[in-house]
ZANU-928734 format. One record per residue (C-alpha): residue in three letters; x, y, z. Coordinates in steps of 0.25 Angstrom, whole numbers, plus 5000, padded with zeros to 4 digits. Layout:
BEGIN
ALAXYZ/...
This chain:
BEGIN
UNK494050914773/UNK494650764775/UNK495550754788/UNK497150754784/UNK497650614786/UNK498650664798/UNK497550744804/UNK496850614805/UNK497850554807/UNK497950644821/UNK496350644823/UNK496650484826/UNK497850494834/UNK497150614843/UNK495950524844/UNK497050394847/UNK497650484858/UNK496150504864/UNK495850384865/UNK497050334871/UNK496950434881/UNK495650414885/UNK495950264887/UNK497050314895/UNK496150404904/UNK495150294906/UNK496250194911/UNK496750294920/UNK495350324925/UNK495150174927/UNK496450144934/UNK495850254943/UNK494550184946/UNK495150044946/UNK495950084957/UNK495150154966/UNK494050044966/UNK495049944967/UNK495450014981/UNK494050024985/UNK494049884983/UNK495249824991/UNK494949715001/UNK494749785015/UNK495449715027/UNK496149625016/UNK497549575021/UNK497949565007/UNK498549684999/UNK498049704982/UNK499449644980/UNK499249534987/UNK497849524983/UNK497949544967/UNK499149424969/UNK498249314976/UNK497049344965/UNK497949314955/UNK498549194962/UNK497149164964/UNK496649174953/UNK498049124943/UNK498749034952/UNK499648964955/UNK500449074950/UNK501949084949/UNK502249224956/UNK502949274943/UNK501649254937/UNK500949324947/UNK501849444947/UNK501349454933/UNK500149444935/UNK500349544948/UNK501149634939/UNK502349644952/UNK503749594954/UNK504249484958/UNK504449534972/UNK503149594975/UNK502349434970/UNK503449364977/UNK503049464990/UNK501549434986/UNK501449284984/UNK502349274998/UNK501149365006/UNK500149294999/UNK500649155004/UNK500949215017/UNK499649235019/UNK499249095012/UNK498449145001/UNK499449094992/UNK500348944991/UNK501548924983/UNK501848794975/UNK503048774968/UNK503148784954/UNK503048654948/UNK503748714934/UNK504748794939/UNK505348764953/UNK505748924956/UNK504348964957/UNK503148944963/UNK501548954959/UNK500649044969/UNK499348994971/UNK498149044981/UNK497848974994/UNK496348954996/UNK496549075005/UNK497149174995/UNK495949134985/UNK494949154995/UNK495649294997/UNK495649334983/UNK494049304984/UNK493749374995/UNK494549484991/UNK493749484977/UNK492449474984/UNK492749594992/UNK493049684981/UNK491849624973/UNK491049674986/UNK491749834985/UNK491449844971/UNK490049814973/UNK490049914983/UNK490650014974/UNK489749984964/UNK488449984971/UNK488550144971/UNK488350104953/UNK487050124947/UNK486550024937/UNK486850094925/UNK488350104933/UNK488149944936/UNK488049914922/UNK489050004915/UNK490049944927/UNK489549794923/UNK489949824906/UNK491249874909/UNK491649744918/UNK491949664907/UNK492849764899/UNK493549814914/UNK493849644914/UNK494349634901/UNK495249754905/UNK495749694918/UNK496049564911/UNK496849604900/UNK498249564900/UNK499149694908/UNK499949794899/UNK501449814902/UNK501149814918/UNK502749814924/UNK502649734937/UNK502549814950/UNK503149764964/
């Protein structure tokens, strides 16, 4: 006997619902891992907060920034970049030049010391993933190895609504 077009109707919007709240399950549950490796990963003995140290990698890696751009980028206030970029340059891993198209502002740009801070900092928590890895089997390796591709597609896709934070 042939499914009644509203029954099937609600088949495919259960089947919708499931799907959506598996995807949902599995952010949750990556947002879970991403963080505690991400914890077991911070520089140890660092003098540079994750703040302070997500702000000179993208200074680094974007500059020279204006800071409004790099409180987008950050996702925080105008206060907390403004509080950044002045520690930062305290500590002369970033220089500020004026603006040369609009006199109010100024471009941020890593010192030769903050670039070589962002690299040591990405060598060290290259080093404590290998460690944390070293524990995976080569059937684990691999499987780890064909996700990376999709995991960088993920980390580079442009953010949802993400209301900034100070």
């Amino acid at each position: 006997m042939p499914t009644p077009p509203e029954k099937a109707g609600q088949v495919a919007s259960a089947e919708r619902d499931d799907a959506t709240h598996e995807r949902a399950e599995i952010a949750a549950r990556l947002a879970v891992v991403i963080g505690r490796i991400n914890r077991r990963i911070r520089p140890v003995g660092s003098h540079l907060t994750q703040a302070q140290l997500s702000a000179l990698s993208s200074i680094a890696r974007k500059g020279p920034l204006r800071p409004g751009d790099l409180a987008r980028i950050e996702s925080i206030g105008a206060p907390g970049v403004t509080r950044l970029v002045a520690e930062l340059e305290a500590r002369g891993l970033v220089e500020r030049q004026p603006d040369p198209d609009d006199g109010r502002s100024s471009l941020v740009s890593a010192t030769d010391a903050g670039a070589s801070a962002v690299l040591r900092a990405r060598a060290e928590r290259a080093e404590r993933i290998g460690e944390l890895m070293s524990e995976l089997d080569d059937d684990e390796f691999a499987a780890l190895t064909g996700i990376l591709d999709i995991l960088e597609k993920v980390a580079a896709a442009p953010a949802a609504t993400n209301p900034t934070r100070d």
